[in-house]
C-alpha positions, -999 to +999 in steps of 0.1 A: +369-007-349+396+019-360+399-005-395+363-001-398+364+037-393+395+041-421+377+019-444+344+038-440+362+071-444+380+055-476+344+042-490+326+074-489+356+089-507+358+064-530+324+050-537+311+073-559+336+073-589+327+085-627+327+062-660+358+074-671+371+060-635+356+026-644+371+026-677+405+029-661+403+003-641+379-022-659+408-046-668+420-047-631+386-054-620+378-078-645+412-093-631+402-092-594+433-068-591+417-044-572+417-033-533+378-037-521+371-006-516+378-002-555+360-033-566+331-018-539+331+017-560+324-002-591+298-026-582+282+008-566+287+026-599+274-007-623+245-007-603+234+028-609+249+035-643+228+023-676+262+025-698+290+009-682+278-026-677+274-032-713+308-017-713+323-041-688+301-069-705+321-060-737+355-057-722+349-090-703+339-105-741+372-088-760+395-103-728+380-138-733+383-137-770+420-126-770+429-149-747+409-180-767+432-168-802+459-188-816+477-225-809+451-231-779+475-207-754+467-180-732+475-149-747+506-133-736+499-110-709+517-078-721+493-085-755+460-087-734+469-051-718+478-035-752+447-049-767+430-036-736+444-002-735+438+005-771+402-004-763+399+020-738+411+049-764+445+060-740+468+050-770+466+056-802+472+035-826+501+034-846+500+048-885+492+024-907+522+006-928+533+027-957+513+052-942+529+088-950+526+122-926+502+145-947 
């Protein structure tokens, strides 16, 4: 019972997170990385949000494709979170080559 009680206290903490939220953890969730509380939060959130599924949906699409590129391998995993970060907008990407500061 006292599980049930922490979990229920970290639920209604957690349940109700923003899109920017989901978008930082969409590749962990796609994964089945996260604790279930998180995965919880953002089945809660797909269900009442009209943007983020097509998000997710489009994530889910970029992952498989990366990962279907090249000799018939898995892409490397440090490639998949790059590709998937840049995606997200948190990093920038670097200036083009022969590209000079203005």
């Amino acid at each position: 019972m006292r599980f049930r009680r922490q979990w229920n206290r970290q639920w209604n903490r957690r349940r109700d997170i923003e899109c920017r939220q989901l978008v930082e953890m969409v590749t962990d969730y796609l994964a089945g990385d996260l604790d279930p509380v998180d995965h919880a939060a953002i089945e809660h959130h797909l269900a009442l949000c009209d943007d983020c599924p097509a998000y997710v949906r489009q994530v889910r699409v970029m992952l498989e494709l990366t990962r279907s590129l090249g000799s018939g391998e898995e892409a490397p995993p440090a490639f998949v979170d790059e590709l998937a970060a840049r995606f997200r907008g948190r990093r920038p990407a670097p200036p083009e080559r022969g590209a000079t500061a203005g």
